[in-house]
Structures are given as C-alpha cells and as structure tokens.
C-alpha positions as CSV (number, residue, x, y, z in Angstrom):
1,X,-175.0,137.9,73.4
2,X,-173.8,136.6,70.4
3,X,-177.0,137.2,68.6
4,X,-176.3,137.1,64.7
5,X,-178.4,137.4,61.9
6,X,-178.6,134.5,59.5
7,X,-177.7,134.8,56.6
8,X,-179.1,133.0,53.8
9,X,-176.3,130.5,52.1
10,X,-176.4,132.1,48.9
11,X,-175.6,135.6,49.8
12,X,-172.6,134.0,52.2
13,X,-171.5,132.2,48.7
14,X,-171.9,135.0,47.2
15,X,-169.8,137.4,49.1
16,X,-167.2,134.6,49.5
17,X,-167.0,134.8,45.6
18,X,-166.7,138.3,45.6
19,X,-164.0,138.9,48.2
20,X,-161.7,136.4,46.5
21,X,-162.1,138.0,43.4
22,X,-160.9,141.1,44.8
23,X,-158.4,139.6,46.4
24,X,-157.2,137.9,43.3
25,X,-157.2,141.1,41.5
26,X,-155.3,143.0,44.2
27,X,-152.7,140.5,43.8
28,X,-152.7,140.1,40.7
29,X,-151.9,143.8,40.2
30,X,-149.1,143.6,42.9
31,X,-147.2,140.8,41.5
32,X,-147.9,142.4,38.0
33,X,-147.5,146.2,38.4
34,X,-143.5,145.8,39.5
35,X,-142.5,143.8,36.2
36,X,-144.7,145.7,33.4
37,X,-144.1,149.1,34.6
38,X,-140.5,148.4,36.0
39,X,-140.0,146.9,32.0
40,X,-141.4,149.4,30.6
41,X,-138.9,152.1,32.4
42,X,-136.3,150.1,31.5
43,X,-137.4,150.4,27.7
44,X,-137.9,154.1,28.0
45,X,-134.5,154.6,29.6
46,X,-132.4,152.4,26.8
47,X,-134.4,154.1,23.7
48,X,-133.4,157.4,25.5
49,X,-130.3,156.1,25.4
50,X,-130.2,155.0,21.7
51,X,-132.4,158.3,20.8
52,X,-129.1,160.5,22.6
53,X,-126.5,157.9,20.5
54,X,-128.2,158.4,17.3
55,X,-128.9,162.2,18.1
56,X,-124.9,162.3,18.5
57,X,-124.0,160.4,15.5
58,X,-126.5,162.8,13.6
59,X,-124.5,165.6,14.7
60,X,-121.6,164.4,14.1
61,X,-122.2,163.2,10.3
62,X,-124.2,166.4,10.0
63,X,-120.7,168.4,10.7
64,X,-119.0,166.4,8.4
65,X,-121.2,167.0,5.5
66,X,-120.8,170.6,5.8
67,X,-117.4,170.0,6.4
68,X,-117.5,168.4,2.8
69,X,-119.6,170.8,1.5
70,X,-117.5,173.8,1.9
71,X,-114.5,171.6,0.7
72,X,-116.8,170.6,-2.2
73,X,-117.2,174.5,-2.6
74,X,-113.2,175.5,-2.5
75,X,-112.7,172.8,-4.9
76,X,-112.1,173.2,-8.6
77,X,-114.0,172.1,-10.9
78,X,-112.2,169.5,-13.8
79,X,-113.4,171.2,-16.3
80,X,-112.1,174.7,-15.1
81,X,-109.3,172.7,-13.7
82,X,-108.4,171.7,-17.2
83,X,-108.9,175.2,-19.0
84,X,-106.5,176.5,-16.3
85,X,-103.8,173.9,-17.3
86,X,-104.5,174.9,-20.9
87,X,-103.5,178.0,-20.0
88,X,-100.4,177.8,-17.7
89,X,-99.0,175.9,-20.5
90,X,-100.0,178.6,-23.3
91,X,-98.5,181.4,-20.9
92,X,-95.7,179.0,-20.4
93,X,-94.8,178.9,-24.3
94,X,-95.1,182.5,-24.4
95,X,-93.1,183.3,-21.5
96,X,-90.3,180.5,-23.5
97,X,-91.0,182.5,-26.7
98,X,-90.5,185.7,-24.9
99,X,-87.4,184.5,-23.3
100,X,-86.1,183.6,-26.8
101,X,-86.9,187.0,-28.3
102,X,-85.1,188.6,-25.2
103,X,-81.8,186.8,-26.2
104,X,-82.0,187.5,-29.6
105,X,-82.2,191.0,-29.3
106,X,-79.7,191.1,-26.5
107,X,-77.9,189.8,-29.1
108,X,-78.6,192.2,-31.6
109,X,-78.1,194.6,-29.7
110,X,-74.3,193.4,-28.6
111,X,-73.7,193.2,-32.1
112,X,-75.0,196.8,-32.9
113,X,-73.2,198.2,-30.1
114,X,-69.8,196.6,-31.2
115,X,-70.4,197.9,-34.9
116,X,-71.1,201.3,-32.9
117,X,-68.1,201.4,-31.8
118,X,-66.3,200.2,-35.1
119,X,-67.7,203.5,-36.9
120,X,-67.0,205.5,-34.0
121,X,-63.0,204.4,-34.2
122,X,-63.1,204.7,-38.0
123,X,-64.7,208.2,-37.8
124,X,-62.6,209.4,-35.4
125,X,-59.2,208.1,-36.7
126,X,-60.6,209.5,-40.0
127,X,-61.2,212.8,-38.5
128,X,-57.8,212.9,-36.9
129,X,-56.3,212.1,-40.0
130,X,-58.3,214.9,-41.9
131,X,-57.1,217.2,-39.2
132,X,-53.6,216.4,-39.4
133,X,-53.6,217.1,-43.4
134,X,-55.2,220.5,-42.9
135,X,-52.9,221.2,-40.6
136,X,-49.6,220.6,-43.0
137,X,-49.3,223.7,-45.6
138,X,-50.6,222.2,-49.4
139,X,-47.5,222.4,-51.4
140,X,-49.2,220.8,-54.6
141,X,-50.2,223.2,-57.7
142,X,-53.9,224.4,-58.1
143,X,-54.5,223.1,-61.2
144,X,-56.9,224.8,-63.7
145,X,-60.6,226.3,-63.6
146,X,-60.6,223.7,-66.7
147,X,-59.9,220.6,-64.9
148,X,-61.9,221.0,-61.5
149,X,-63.7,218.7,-61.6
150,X,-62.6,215.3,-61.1
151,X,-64.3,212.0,-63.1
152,X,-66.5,210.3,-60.8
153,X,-65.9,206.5,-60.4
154,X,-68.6,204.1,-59.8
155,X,-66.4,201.7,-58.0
156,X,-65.2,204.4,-55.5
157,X,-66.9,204.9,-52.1
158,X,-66.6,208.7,-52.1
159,X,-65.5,210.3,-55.5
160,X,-63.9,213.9,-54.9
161,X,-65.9,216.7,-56.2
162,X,-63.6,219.5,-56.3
163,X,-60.0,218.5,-56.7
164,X,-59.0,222.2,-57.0
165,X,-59.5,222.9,-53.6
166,X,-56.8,222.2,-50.8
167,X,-57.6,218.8,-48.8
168,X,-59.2,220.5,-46.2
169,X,-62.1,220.9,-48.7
170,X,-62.9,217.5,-49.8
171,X,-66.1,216.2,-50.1
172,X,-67.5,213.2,-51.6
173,X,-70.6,211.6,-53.3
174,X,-72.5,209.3,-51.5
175,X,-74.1,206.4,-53.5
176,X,-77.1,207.6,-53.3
177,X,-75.7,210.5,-55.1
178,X,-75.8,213.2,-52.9
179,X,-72.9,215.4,-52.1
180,X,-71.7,215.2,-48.3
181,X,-69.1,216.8,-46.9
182,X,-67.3,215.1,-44.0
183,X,-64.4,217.4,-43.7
184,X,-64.2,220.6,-42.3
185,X,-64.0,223.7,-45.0
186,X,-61.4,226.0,-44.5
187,X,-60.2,228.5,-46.8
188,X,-57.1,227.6,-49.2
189,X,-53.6,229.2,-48.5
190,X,-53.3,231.2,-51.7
191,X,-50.5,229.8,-53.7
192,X,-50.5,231.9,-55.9
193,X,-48.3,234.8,-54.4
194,X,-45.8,231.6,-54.1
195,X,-45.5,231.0,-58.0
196,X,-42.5,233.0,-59.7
C-alpha cells in the first residue's frame, strides 16, 4: 500500500534546500527578535528617562531665570544708583545747612527777646517814674514866654522842647529830629495865683 510517487532527486534537493532555509530564517528571527527589540526598549525607556531629567532641569533653570529676571528688574541701575547718592548727600548738606540756620535764628531770636524785655523794664520804670513826678505838685517858677525854649544839645538823647511847661509835659527830640512825646500831657497847676 505504500505506493509513492518518485520523485526526481533534484526536486527532493531542492525542497531540502528550501526547508532549511526557512528554518534558518525562523531561527534566526527567534534568537534575534528577543535581543534587538528587547535593546531597543531598553534605549527608548533610558532616553525617556534622560528626556524627563533634562525636561526637569529645564524647568528648573527656566524658574530661576525669571526668578533673576524680575530681580534684575527691582534692581537699580548704577547709574541711577549713583545720581541718587548724589542726591542724599546734597539733601544731606541742606538739611546741615538748615539745621545751622535754625540755631542761628533761635539764637537771634533769644537775643531779641532778652533785649525785648530790657526796653520793656526801662519803659516801664521810666513810666513809673514820669508818673510819680506828675503826681508831686511843681513847686519850681514858670520862667518867661522869653526863655521857653530850651537850647538843644547834640550830645543829648532827648533834648526838652518846652521847659516852661510842668514835667508832666516833657517831650523830646528824637535824633532823627522829630518831636515825640513819651509822657503824658496834663495841664499845669497855675502858679500863678501862688506868687505874692
């Protein structure tokens, strides 16, 4: 029953060939596929590795230039920097200057104050004393219409104008030359009723 067909030797070499080709390619591919693909997974994963490392340095020098950048912004410029210095120090001799003016016409002012209140002694003790003679009777003689007037001195401070008149009538003459009167005028007690 075993009836085959002969086949020619050249067709049976031939298909020999053939199937150990294949099989040499199929294993070939097995014992290949496992190392090239399984290498090139492993290069994928480690660039994605080193792509997510650089990505996070990026980021993070990215921050710090803009961290920079808005330091770079709130920072003064030396030139400006300088000009503001130039400044502080010319508002700073001022403000010295200033200070120095202040004192000296705190001073002056002490000193004006104080003479203030000299005068304002002196006028008041004057006054006082020019009431205190009006009040005592005049017992001196009027003298004559001829000799009324008195001859002025140069060297006198106030030079009496009318040395008729009792002493609550005195004026003087400023040196300027004008006539002030600094004590009150009250009419003289009429001596003459007193004469014999």
């Amino acid at each position: 029953m075993n009836d085959a067909i002969p086949m020619p030797p050249w067709l049976r070499t031939v298909l020999i060939g053939a199937g150990l080709f294949m099989l040499g390619g199929v294993l070939s591919f097995g014992y290949s596929y496992r190392p090239l693909h399984g290498a090139l997974t492993w290069k994928v994963d480690e660039l994605e590795e080193r792509m997510d490392a650089r990505n996070l340095e990026i980021m993070k020098l990215e921050a710090e230039v803009t961290k920079l950048r808005s330091q770079e912004k709130s920072r003064i410029d030396p030139d400006s920097f300088k000009q503001i210095e130039r400044e502080l120090d010319k508002a700073g001799t001022a403000l010295a200057q200033s200070e120095k003016d202040l004192k000296r016409a705190e001073r002056k002012r002490k000193d004006a104050n104080a003479s203030a209140r000299t005068w304002r002694k002196r006028y008041e003790s004057l006054r006082d004393q020019t009431a205190a003679a009006a009040a005592k009777p005049s017992a001196q003689p009027v003298a004559s219409p001829s000799n009324s007037e008195a001859p002025i001195k140069a060297d006198a401070p106030a030079t009496l104008l009318n040395s008729s008149l009792a002493p609550s009538e005195l004026s003087y003459r400023s040196p300027a030359g004008k006539e002030q009167g600094i004590l009150p005028r009250t009419p003289a007690p009429d001596t003459s009723r007193a004469q014999p």
